[in-house]
C-alpha positions in Angstrom: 64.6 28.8 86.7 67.1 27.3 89.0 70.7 25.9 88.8 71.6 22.3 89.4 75.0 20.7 90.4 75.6 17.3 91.4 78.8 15.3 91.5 78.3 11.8 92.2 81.1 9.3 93.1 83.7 11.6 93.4 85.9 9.1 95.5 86.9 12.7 97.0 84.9 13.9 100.6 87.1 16.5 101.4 86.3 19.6 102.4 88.4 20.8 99.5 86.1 18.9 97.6 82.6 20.8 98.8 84.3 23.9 98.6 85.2 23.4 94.9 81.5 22.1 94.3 79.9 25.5 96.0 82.5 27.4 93.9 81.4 26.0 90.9 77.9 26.1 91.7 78.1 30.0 92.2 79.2 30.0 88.4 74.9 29.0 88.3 73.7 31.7 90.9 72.2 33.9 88.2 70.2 31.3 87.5 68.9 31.6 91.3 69.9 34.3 93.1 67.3 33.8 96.1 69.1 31.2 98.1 72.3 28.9 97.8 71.6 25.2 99.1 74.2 22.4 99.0 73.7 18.4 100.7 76.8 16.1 101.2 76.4 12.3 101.6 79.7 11.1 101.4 81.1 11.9 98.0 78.1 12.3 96.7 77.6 16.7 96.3 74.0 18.0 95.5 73.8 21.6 95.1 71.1 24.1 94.5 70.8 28.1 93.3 67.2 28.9 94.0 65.0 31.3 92.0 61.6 31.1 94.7 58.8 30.9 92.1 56.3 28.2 94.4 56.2 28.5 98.2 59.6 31.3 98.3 58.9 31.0 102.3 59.9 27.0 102.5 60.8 25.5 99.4 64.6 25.9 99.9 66.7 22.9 98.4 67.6 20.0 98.3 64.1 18.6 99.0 63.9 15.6 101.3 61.4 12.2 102.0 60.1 11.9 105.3 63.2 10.5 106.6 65.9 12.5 104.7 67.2 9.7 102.6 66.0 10.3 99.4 67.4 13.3 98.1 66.2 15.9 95.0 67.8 19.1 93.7 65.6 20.6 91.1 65.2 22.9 88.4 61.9 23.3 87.3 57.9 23.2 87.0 55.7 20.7 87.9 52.6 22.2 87.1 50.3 19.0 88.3 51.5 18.6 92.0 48.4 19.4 93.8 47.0 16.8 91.8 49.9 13.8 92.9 49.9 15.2 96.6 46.3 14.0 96.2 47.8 10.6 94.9 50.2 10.2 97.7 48.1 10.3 100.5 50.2 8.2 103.2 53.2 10.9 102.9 54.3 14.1 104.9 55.3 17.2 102.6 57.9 19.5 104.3 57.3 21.9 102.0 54.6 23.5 99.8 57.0 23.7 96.7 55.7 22.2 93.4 58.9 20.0 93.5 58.3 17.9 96.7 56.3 15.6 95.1 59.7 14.1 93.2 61.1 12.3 96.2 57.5 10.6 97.3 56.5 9.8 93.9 60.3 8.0 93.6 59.0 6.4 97.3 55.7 5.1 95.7 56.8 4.3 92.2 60.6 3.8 92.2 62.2 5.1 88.9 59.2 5.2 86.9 57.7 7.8 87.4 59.2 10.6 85.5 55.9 10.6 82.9 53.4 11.2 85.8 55.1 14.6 86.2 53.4 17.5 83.8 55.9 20.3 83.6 59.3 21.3 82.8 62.0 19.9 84.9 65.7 18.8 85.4 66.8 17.0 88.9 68.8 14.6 90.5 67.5 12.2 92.5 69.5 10.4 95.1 68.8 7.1 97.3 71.0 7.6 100.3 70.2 3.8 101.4 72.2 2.2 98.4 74.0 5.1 96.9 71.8 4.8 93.3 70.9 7.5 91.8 68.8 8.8 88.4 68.7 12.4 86.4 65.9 13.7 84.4 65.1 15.5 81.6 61.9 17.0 81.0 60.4 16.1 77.7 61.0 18.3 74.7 64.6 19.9 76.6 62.8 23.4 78.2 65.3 23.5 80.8 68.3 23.6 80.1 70.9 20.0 81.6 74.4 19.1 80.9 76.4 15.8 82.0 79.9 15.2 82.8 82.3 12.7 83.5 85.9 12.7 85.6 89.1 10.9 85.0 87.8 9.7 89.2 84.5 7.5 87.6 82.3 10.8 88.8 79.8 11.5 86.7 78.5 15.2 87.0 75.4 17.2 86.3 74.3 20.7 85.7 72.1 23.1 84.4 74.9 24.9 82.2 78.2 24.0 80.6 79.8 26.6 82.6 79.2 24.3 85.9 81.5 21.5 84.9 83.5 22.2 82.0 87.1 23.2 83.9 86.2 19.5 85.9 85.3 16.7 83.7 86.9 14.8 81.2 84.3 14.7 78.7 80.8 16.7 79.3 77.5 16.7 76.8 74.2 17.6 76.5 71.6 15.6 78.4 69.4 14.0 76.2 65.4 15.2 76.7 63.0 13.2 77.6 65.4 10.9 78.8 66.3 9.4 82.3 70.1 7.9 83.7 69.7 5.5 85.8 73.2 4.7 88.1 71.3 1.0 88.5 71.1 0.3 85.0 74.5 2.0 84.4 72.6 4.1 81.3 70.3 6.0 79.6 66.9 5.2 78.6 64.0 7.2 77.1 61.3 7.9 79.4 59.1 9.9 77.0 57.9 7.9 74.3 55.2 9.8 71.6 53.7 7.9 69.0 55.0 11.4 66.8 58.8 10.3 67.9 58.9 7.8 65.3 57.8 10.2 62.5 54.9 7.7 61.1 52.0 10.1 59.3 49.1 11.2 61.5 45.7 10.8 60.4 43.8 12.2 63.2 41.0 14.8 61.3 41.5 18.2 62.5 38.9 19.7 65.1 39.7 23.6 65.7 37.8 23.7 69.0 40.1 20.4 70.6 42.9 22.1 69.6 41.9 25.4 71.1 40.8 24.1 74.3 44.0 22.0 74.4 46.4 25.4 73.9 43.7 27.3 76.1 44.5 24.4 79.4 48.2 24.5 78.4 48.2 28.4 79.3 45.7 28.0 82.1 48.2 25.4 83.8 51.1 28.0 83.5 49.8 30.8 85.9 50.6 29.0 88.8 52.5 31.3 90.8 53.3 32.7 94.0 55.4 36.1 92.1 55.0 39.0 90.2 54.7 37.8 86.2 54.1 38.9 82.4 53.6 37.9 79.2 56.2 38.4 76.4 54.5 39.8 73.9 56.4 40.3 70.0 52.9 41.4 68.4 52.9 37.9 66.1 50.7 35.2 66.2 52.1 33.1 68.7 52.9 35.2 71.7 49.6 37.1 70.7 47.3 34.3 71.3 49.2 33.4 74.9 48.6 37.1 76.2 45.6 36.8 74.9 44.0 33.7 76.5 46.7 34.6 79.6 44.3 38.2 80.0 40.7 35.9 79.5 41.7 33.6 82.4 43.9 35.4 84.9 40.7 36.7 86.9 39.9 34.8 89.3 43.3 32.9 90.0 45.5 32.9 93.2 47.8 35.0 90.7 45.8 37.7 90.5 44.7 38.0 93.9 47.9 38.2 94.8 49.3 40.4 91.9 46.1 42.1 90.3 44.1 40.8 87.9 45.4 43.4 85.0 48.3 41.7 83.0 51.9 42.9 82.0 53.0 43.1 78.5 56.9 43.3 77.5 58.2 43.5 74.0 61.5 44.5 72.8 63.1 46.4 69.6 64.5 48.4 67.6 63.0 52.3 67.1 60.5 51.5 64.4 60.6 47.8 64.5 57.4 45.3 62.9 57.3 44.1 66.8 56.5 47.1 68.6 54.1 48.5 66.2 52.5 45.1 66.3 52.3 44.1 70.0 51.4 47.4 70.8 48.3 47.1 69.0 47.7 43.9 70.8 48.0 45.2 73.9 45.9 48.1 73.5 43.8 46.0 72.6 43.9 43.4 75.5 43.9 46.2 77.6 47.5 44.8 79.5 49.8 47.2 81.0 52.5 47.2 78.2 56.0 47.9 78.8 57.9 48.6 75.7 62.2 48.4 76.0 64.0 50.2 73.0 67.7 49.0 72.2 70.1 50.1 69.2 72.2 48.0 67.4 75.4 49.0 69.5 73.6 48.0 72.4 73.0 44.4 71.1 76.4 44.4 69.8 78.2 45.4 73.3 76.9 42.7 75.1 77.4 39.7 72.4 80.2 38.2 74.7 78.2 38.1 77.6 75.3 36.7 75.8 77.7 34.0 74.7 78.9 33.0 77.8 75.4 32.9 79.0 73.8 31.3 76.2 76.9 28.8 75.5 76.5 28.5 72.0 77.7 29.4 68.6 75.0 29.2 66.5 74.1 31.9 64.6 70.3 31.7 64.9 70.4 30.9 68.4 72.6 34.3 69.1 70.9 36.9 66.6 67.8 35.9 68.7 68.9 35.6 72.2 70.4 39.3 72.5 67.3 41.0 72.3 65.6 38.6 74.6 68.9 38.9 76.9 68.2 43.0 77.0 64.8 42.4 77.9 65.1 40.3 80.8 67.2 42.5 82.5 65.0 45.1 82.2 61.9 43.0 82.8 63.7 41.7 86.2 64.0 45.6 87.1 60.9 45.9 87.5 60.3 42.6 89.8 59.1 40.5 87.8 60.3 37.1 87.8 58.2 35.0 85.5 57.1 35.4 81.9 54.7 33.1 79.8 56.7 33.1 76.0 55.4 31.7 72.9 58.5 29.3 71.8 57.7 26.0 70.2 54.6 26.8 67.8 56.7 27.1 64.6 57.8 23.8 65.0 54.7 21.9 66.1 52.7 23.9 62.9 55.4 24.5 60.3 55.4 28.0 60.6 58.9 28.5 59.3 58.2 30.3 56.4 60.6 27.6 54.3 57.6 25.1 54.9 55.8 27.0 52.0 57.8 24.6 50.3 57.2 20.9 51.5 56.8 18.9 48.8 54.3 16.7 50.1 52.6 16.3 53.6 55.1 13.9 54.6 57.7 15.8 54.4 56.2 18.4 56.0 55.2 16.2 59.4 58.5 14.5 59.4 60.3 18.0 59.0 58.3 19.0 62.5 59.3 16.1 64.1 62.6 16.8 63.6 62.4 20.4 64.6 60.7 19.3 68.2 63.4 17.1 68.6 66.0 19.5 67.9 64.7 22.5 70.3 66.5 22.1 73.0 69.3 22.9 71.1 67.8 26.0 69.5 64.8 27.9 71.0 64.7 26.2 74.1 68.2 27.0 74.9 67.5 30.7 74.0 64.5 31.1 75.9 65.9 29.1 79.5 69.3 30.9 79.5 68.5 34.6 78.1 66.2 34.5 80.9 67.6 32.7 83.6 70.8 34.9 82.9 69.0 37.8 85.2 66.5 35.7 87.3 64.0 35.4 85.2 61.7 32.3 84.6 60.2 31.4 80.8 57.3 29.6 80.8 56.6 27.9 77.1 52.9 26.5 76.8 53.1 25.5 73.3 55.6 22.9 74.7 52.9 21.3 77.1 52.9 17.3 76.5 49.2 16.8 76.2 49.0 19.8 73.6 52.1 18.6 71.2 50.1 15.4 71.4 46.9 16.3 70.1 48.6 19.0 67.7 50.8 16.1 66.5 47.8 13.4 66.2 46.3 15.8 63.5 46.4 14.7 59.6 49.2 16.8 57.9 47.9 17.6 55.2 45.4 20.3 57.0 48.8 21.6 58.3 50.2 22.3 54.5 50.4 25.9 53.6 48.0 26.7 50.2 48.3 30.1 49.6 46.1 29.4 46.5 43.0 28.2 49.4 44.5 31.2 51.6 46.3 29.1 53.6 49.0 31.0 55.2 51.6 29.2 57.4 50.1 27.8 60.8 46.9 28.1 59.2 45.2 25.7 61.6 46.0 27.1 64.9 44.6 31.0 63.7 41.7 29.2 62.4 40.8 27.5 66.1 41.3 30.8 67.5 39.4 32.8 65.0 36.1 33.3 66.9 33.8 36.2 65.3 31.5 37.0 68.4 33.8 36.7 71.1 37.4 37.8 69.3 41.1 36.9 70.5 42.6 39.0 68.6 42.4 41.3 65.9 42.1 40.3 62.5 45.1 41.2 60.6 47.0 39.9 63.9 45.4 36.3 63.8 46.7 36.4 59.8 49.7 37.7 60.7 52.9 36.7 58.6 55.4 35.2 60.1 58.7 36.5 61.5 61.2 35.2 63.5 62.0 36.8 66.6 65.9 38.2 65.4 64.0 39.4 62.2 61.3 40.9 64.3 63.1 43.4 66.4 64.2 45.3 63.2 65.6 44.1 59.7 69.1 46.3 60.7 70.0 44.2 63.5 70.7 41.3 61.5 72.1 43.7 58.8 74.2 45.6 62.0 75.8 42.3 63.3 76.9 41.2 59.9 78.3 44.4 59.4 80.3 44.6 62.9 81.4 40.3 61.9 82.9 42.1 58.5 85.1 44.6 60.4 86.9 41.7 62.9 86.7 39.1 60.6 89.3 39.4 57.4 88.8 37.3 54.4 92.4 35.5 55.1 90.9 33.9 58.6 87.6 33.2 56.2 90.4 31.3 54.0 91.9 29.7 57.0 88.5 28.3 58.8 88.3 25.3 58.2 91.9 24.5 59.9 91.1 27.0 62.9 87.5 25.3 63.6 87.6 21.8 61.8 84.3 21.0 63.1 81.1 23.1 62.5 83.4 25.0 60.5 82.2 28.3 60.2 81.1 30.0 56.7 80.7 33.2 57.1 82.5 36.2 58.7 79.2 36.0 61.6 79.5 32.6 62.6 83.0 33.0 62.8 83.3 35.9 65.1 80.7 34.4 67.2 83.3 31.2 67.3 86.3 33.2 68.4 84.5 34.2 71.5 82.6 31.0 72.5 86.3 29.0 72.3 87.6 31.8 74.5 84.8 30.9 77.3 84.6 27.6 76.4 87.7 25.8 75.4 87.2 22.4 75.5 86.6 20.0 72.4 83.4 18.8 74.6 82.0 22.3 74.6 82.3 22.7 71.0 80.7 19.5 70.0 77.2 20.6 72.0 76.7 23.5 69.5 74.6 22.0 66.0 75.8 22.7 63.0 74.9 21.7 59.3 73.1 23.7 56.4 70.0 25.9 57.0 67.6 27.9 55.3 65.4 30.5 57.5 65.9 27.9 60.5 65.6 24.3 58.4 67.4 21.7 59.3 69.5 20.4 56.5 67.3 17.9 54.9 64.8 20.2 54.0 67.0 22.4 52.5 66.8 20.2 49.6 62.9 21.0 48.9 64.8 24.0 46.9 67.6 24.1 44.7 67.9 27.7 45.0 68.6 27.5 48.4 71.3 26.2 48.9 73.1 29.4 47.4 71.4 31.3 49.8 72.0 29.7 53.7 71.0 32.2 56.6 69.4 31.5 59.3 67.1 34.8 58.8 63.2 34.3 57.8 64.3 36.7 54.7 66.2 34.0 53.2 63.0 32.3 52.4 62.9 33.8 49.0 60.0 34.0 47.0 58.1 33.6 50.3 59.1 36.5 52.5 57.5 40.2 51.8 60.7 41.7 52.9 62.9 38.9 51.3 66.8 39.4 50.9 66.2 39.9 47.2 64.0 42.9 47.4 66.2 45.0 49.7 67.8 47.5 48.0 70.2 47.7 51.5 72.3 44.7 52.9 74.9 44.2 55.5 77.5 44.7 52.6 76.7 48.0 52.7 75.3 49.2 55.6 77.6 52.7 56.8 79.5 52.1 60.1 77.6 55.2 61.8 74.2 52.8 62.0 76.5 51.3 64.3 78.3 53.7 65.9 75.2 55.9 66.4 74.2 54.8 70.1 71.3 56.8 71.5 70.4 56.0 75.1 67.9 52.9 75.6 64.8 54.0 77.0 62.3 51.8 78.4 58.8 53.1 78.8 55.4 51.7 80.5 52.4 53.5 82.3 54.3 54.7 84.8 57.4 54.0 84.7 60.8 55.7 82.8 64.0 54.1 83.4 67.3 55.0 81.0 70.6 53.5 81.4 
């Protein structure tokens, strides 16, 4: 991933100006720490931090026309650009970055052509001949894209909040799967499913169309001129992208360059369901595995600067992203500087263990609509910046347009979890990849049961950060919360200590209204937590709240956070990564 900064109109050309711009792009050169670019056209800014993923020798930014005067900075993937540079046959490339294409397609097209571009992506675009400009948004939200505007009439753009908060009057999320257009003066939606508008599917479901369609989503994603893994939790998801990663990576440019044997990562606690699991997967694969260990001090020490990079509040989002955070330094270590992840499935299958309880298969489809819709906000935001907070690139192929279409086309109701037909959740993705002579994965692997990646790691890291939350947070600020933090006010001692610090990074009123908020039950969104009255007594985030549903559910553990003894905490034992090979402790 790279970082993004443009101002636009500033009415300010100063070089004051250009050197605030490069200042506050540098607050985004973790995000690319491979080379700095900035272009000035009046008091228009467009600045770039690079992380060299496609053609590192020439694909420096801002990208260029022919005759340098239209104008990209990017962040992103376009994973179908040999494919237009065969479209636009009466153009010159400069470079041999997937990301030239953006400025000759604008040439050819003018502003629509946003949906001819297969990838994940977030750029500005600007037409030095009349000053117009537009911003894009890749579909679902993968990378990460903030706007702003100033008190001047500027109107500001960039990858994170942290890259125009302290400048703009007013700043917030940029919607996915939307493009501004300075001509119009607006937004509009350039991505336009027929699944958007929630109507019911009734497309029968075929288990080898989906397969293929998950198996070209994956292919697509090894394009790549760098050293890259797999992320690989042991479940279901990231299982089956290893897996179909290691069929098809012999034979590609990738593995010419970078041998044809694939690298595992997984991260967790001593004794966590992930490592045992992926483990198993990867011996089984046959990929070189490289397994990190963290305690829960560990996660617990760097919550502020997970934070600050994740810029969020929400609990889920948080409990999740530290581990991934840990791992991605240590993944980086090791040069790496791309990983194929397995976000996005849960949502598109209603794998959340709470969908045992749809009423109905409406419900059920229009409750994964709205949990697409809201990724960028949740998993995608986790994924992008716990990543791109050490250089490192996520790759999500479950989020690939074409294969949310034909997942989305199919009839809900084959969707609908029947544990009395043993149908288990996500039932018709295992089936499309359970092949008996030529296997993807083992067995009990394919049938898996969910668990979210914060559960995952270990049970006592959730149970360790509500414990630390208890020891900063007294019940008298619990009393006082919704005065402190009138909106999303926060209802337990958790989300509030994860509050204090995100309003000490992030101040402004604008920052505070980009964080979600409402009820939640293992990861609904609030109107499902109506399928169960029980629920509503019992709202965490955590896959265990699902009760009834969960083997390790919160009302069969003898231990909670309540009382879990300090020294699980204060106990910190060295992290120790290990892989064929290698030994590193810090």
């Amino acid at each position: 991933m790279c970082g993004i900064l443009a101002v636009l109109g500033c009415s300010d050309d100063s070089q004051a100006k250009r050197v605030r711009v490069l200042e506050l792009s540098r607050r985004l050169k973790h995000r690319g720490p491979d080379w700095s670019g900035i272009y000035q056209h009046g008091d228009f800014f467009l600045a770039h931090q690079r992380l060299a993923i496609i053609d590192p020798a020439s694909g420096d930014q801002p990208l260029f026309n022919e005759d340098k005067s239209v104008v990209v900075t990017v962040n992103g993937e376009i994973y179908n650009h040999e494919e237009l540079r065969k479209r636009l046959t009466n153009h010159k490339f400069r470079t041999g970055s997937d990301c030239d294409v953006i400025a000759h397609l604008y040439e050819e097209h003018g502003e629509d052509f946003v949906d001819m571009l297969d990838g994940m992506f977030s750029f500005v675009l600007l037409d030095t001949r009349d000053n117009s400009f537009i911003v894009a948004r890749d579909a679902i939200g993968i990378t990460s894209l903030y706007i702003g505007w100033g008190l001047d009439g500027s109107i500001w753009i960039s990858s994170e909040l942290k890259g125009l908060n302290d400048d703009c009057e007013h700043f917030e999320a940029f919607p996915p799967g939307h493009l501004y257009s300075s001509k119009q003066g607006g937004m509009r939606r350039w991505y336009n499913p027929p699944w958007f508008n929630e109507a019911i599917p009734s497309a029968p479901y075929d288990p080898l169309v989906l397969r293929k369609a998950f198996e070209n989503a994956v292919i697509k994603r090894l394009m790549t001129d760098v050293p890259f893994g797999v992320l690989l939790s042991g479940g279901l998801d990231s299982s089956l992208v290893a897996s179909i990663t290691a069929r098809h990576l012999a034979g590609t440019k990738a593995a010419k360059q970078w041998g044809a044997q694939l690298h595992s990562f997984c991260v967790g606690l001593e004794g966590s369901p992930d490592l045992k699991a992926a483990k198993e997967v990867a011996d089984y694969l046959g990929t070189v595995h490289h397994e990190f260990h963290f305690t829960v001090q560990d996660g617990i020490d760097a919550i502020e600067d997970v934070i600050y990079h994740i810029e969020t509040y929400d609990v889920t989002t948080i409990r999740a992203s530290t581990p991934m955070f840990l791992m991605s330094r240590k993944i980086k270590s090791l040069g790496v500087k791309m990983v194929i992840s397995g976000e996005g499935s849960d949502e598109i299958f209603g794998g959340y263990l709470y969908f045992h309880k749809a009423p109905n298969k409406e419900e059920f489809h229009r409750e994964t609509c709205r949990k697409i819709k809201a990724l960028h906000m949740y998993d995608c935001q986790r994924a992008n910046k716990s990543t791109s907070a050490w250089g490192l690139e996520a790759r999500v192929p479950f989020l690939d347009k074409e294969f949310i279409r034909v997942a989305m086309d199919i009839d809900p109701e084959f969707k609908m979890i029947k544990r009395d037909e043993g149908r288990i959740e996500k039932w018709i993705l295992r089936r499309a990849f359970d092949d008996e002579k030529h296997p993807y994965l083992p067995k009990h692997i394919l049938y898996r049961q969910k668990e979210q990646f914060s559960d995952g790691v270990g049970y006592s890291w959730i149970d360790g950060l509500k414990a630390h939350a208890d020891q900063h947070v007294n019940d008298k600020m619990m009393l006082n919360a919704a005065h402190i933090f009138p909106h999303n006010t926060p209802t337990t001692k958790e989300a509030y200590y994860y509050r204090m610090i995100f309003e000490r990074f992030f101040p402004q009123n604008s920052a505070r209204l980009t964080v979600p908020g409402g009820a939640s039950v293992a990861c609904s969104t609030a109107k499902a937590v109506e399928w169960d009255a029980a629920w509503s007594n019992n709202l965490d985030p955590s896959g265990r709240a699902a009760l009834g549903v969960h083997v390790s559910a919160y009302e069969n553990q003898a231990a909670s956070a309540n009382n879990l003894q300090p020294e699980i905490i204060n106990n910190v034992p060295q992290i120790t990564v290990s892989a064929p090979g290698v030994e590193i402790r810090s």
